[in-house]
N, C-alpha and C positions, 0 to 999 in steps of 0.2 A: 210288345208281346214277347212271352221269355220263349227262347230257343227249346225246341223237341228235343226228346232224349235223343231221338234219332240223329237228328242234327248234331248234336253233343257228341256222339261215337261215329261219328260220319268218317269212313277212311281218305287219305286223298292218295289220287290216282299216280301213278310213278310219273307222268308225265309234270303232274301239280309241284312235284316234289324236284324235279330237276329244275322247274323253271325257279321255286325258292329260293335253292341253295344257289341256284345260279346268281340271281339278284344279289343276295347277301356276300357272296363270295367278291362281287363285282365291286360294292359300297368299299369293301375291306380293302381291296386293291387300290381303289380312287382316294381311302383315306390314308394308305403310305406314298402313295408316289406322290401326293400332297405335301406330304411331311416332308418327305426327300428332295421335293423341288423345291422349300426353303432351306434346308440343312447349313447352307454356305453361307445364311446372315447372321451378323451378330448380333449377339444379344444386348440389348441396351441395359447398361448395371443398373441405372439407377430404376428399371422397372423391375427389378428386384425390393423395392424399397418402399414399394407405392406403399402397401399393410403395413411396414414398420413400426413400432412403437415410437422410434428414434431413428430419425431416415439419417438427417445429420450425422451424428457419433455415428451410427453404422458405416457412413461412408467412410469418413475416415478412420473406424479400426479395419474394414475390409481392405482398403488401400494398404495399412501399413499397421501392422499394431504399435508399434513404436511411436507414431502421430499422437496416441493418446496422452503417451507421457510428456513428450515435447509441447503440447499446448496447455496443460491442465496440469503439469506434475505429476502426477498418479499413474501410474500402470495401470491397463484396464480392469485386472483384478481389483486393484483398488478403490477404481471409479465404481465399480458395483457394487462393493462392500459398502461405500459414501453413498451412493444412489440407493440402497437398500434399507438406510438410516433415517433418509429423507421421502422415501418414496410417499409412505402414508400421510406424513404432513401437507406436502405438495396435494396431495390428491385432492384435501381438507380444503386448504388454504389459497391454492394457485389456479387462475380463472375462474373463480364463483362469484357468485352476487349478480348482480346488474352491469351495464353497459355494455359497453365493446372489449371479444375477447382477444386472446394472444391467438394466432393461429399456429404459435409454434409449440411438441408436445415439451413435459416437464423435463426430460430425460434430457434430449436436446438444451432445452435451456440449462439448465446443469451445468452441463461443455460446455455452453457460450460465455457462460458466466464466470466459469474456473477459466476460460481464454482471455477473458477480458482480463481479472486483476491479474492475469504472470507477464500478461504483455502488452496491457494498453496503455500509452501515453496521449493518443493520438484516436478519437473514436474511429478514423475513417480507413485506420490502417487494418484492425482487427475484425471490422464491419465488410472489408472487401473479403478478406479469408472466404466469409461463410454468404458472403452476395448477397446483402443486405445493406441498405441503404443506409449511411451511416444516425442522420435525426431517428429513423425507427429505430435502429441497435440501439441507440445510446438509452432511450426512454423505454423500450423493452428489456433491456439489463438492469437499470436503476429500478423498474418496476420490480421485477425477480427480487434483488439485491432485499429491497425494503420488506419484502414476505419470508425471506430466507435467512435473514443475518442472524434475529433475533434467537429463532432457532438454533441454526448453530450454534451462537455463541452459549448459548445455556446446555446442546449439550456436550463439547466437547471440550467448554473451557470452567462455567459455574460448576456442572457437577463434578467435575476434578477435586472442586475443594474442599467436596463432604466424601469424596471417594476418597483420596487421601490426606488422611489426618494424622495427628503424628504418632497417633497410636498404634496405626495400621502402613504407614508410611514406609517403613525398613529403609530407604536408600536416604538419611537423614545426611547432612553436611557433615564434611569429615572435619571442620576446626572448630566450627560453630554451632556441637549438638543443639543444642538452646534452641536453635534458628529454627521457624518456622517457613520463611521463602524470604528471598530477594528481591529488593525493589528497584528500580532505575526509571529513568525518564528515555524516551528517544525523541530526537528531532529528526523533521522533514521539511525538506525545501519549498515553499509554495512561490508561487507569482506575489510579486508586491500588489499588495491590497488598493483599491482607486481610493480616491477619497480624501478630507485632508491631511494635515501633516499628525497630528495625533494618531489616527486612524492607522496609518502606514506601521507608525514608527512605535505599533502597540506588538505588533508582529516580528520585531526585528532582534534578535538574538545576540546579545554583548557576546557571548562565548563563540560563535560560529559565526557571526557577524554575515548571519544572511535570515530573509524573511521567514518565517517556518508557521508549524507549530508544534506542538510538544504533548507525548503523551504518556502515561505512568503506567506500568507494566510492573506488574508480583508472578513471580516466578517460582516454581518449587523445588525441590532440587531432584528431582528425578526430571526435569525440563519440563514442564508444564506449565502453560500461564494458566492461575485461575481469577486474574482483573486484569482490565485495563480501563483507563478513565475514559471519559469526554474530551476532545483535543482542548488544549489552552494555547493561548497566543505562545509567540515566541518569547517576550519578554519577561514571562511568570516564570519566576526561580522554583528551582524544583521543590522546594522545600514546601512553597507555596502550595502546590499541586500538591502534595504529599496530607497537609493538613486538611486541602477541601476535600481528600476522599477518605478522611478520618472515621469515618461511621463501619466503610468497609475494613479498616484496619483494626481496630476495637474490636468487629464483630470475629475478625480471623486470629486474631491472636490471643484471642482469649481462651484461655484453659478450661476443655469440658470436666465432668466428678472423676471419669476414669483417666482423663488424662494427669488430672492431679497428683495423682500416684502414681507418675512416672518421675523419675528420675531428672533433675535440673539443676546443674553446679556449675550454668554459665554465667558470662558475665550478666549484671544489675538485677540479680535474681531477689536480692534481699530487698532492692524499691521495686521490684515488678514481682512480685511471687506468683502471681494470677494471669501473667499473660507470658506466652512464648515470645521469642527476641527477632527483628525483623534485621536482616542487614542491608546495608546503603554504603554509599560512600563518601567522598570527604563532601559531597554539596549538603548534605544532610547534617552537618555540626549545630547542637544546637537543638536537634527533635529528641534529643534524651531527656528533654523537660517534661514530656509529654507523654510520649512512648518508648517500650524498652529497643533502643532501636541501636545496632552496636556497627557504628564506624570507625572509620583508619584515623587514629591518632592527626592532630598536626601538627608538623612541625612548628615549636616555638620559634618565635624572634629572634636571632642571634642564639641560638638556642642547639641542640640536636637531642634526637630522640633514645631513647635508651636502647640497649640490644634486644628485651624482653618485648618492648613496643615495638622497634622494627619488627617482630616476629609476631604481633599478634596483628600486624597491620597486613601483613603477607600472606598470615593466614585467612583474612577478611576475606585480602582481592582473590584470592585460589577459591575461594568458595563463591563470591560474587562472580567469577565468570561465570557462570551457570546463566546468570540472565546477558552478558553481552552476548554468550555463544547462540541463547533464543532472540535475539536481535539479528544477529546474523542469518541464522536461518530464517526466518521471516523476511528479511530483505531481499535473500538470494533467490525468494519462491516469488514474491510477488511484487512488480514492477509499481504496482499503485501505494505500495508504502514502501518505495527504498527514491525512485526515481521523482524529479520535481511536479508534483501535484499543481495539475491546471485543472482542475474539474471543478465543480459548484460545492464551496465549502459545508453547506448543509447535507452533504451525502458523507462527506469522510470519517467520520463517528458510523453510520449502518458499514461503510467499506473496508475501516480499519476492524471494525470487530468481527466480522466476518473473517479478517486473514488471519486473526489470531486464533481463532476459531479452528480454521482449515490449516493451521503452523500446528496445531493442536494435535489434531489426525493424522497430521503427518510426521510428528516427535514421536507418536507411536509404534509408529511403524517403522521410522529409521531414526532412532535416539541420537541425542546431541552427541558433537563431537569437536574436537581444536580446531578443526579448518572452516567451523562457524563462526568462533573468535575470531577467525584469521578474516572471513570473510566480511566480518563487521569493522575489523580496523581498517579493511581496503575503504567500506562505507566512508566515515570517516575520513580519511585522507583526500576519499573522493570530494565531501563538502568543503575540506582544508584548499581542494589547489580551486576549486569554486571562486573559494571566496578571493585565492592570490588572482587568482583571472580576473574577475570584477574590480579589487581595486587595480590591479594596471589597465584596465580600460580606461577608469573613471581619472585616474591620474594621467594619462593621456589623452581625454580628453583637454582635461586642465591647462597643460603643458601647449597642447596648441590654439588654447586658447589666450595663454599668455604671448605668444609667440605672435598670436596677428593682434592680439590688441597694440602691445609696444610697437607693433611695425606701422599701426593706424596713427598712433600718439607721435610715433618720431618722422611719418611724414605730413599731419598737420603741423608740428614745429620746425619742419621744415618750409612750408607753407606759409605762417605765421611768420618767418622771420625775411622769407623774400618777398614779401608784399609791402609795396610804398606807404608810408606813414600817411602821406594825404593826399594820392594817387587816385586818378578815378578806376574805382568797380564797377565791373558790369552787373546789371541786375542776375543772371542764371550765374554766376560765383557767388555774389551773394547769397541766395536762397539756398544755395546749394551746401555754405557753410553754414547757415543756421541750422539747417537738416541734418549735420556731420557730427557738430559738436553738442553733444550732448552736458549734463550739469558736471557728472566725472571726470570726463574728457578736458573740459577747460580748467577746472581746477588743478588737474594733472599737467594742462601747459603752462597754466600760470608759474606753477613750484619748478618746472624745465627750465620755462626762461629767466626764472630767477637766477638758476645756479648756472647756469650759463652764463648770465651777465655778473656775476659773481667769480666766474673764472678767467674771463676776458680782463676783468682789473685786478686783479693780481698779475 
């Protein structure tokens, strides 16, 4: 039944009206001294985080904003500029479809993922960081890795190469206008492969004399890689490598209508008119059959080089640093392509392209410089005292293995020669010597006591 007007304008009595405000004024009072008798607890940070988009990153840029740079490279600013690049893809691509999801968000994976390549060797070191048990980190980053890489690598290494062309290019090589980019190979250390002796010894490196594998990297000269291959063993000459990614090198150095009408008075311009010149260095003698491709002179036999050649060889390596210096910075950023790779060789092809990728984004932001060279030659030296460590292991092992054999050999001929010619043996010497002497063994005392009894009659 709806309320009377009367009802409606009904006044209330000043009595009605004390007890009201008395009530309400009472609530008000009961809900600060409430407040005030918590005031003295603390707040738990992490229930700051519960909505977070990114509980993880948040905690550690709240902690420290410097945390950001130290695990992932990037300044925070940078991380969001990268996260801002990626955000929409991720959204696309990352936990859709069927099965079972990640319950960690994108953002977060991101940082876990930039912490993994700068400092994982080891899954369980990187997985304690962020309190995650290291079998789910390992299969939740490789999961990420294989949705993400592909991505990256097209956008901040493929479209380099239609962004800069050499039309549009301006920061061209200063001795080798011609040149279109730099090529070189890099090696990395892996574990010796199981398996037979073929298998092993298809991995193993004449030049660095340790297991690896090997992977080809073009370079621009404004520092940008816009390729790198598929890894190859260790034992494929780079030259080899160079020819099986010949499709892409055709395809880049081939002169568009307007680039034609630039200007070209470098070297092999009259056998190559139609494609721009690649530089390499002296493992590459030999691909000028092929492609216009301009390395350092070599020294003839008994021979030396002319002054003009020394100088056009000098000008090569000055312009060829360009890619040792992007080797450098790629190794200094990221521990899964500089330090010995234990992980499951089917991932390093998605891991390496990813860090060229992300070496990519971050040449842009902090351009090459000498002290990546510098940092590439420490690389380098580092696989040179590698390899002297390994063999003084392996020749110390040798060493005393030579050392107790002769001492097993000269006291069976010692044995041998004080034993009675027709003396009774006991049965446990017996057995014990057929068990000792092996087929080597005796053939080795037999040639002892030859010459022993050959010294005795003289």
């Amino acid at each position: 039944m709806a309320p009377s007007h009367r009802a409606l304008n009904h006044q209330l009595s000043p009595a009605e009206v004390a007890q009201g405000v008395s009530a309400l004024a009472q609530l008000d009072a009961d809900r600060k001294a409430h407040r005030e008798s918590v005031s003295g607890v603390n707040i738990d940070d992490y229930d700051e985080e519960a909505d977070s988009p990114s509980p993880i990153y948040h905690s550690f840029l709240r902690d420290d904003a410097s945390n950001v740079s130290k695990l992932t490279n990037f300044a925070p600013i940078e991380f969001e500029r990268l996260w801002t690049c990626l955000q929409g893809y991720l959204r696309d691509h990352w936990n859709v479809g069927r099965g079972r999801k990640c319950t960690q968000r994108p953002k977060d994976m991101l940082f876990m993922f930039l912490a993994s390549l700068k400092h994982c060797g080891k899954w369980d070191v990187v997985a304690s960081v962020f309190k995650i048990k290291p079998p789910t980190f390992q299969k939740m980053i490789m999961s990420f890795a294989s949705v993400v890489s592909s991505f990256l690598y097209e956008r901040f290494a493929v479209s380099a190469a239609d962004k800069y062309t050499m039309e549009t290019l301006g920061n061209t090589f200063r001795n080798n206008l011609c040149a279109r980019y730099a090529t070189d190979v890099i090696f990395q250390q892996t574990n010796m492969p199981s398996g037979q002796m073929k298998e092993p010894s298809a991995y193993y490196s004449e030049n660095h004399h340790l297991h690896g594998y090997k992977v080809e990297v073009s370079v621009l000269p404004n520092g940008l890689a816009i390729n790198c291959t598929n890894h190859f063993s260790g034992s494929e000459a780079d030259i080899d490598i160079f020819r099986n990614n010949a499709k892409f090198h055709q395809q880049h150095l081939l002169k568009s209508n307007k680039e034609k009408e630039l200007v070209d008075d470098g070297a092999l311009r009259d056998k190559y008119p139609e494609t721009w010149a690649v530089l390499a260095d002296e493992g590459y003698q030999g691909l000028v059959e092929d492609f216009r491709a301009i390395t350092p002179f070599k020294k003839p036999r008994m021979g030396c080089l002319t002054i003009e050649q020394v100088n056009t060889t000098d000008g090569i390596a000055r312009d060829r640093a360009i890619v040792e210096n992007y080797f450098g910075r790629l190794g200094t950023l990221w521990a899964v392509c500089s330090d010995k790779y234990r992980w499951d060789e089917k991932h390093y092809d998605t891991l390496f392209r990813a860090c060229v990728a992300l070496t990519n984004y971050h040449v842009r932001i902090h351009p090459l410089g000498s002290e990546d060279g510098l940092n590439y030659q420490k690389y380098l030296k580092h696989l040179h005292a590698i390899r002297h460590e390994a063999r003084a292991k392996r020749l110390a092992v040798q060493r005393r293995y030579r050392e107790k054999r002769k001492l097993r050999l000269s006291r069976m001929l010692a044995a041998q020669i004080g034993r009675p010619s027709g003396g009774f043996r006991d049965e446990s010497s017996s057995e014990e010597s057929e068990d000792f002497l092996s087929h080597e063994s005796k053939a080795q005392l037999f040639i002892l006591t030859k010459s022993k009894g050959a010294g005795t009659n003289r």
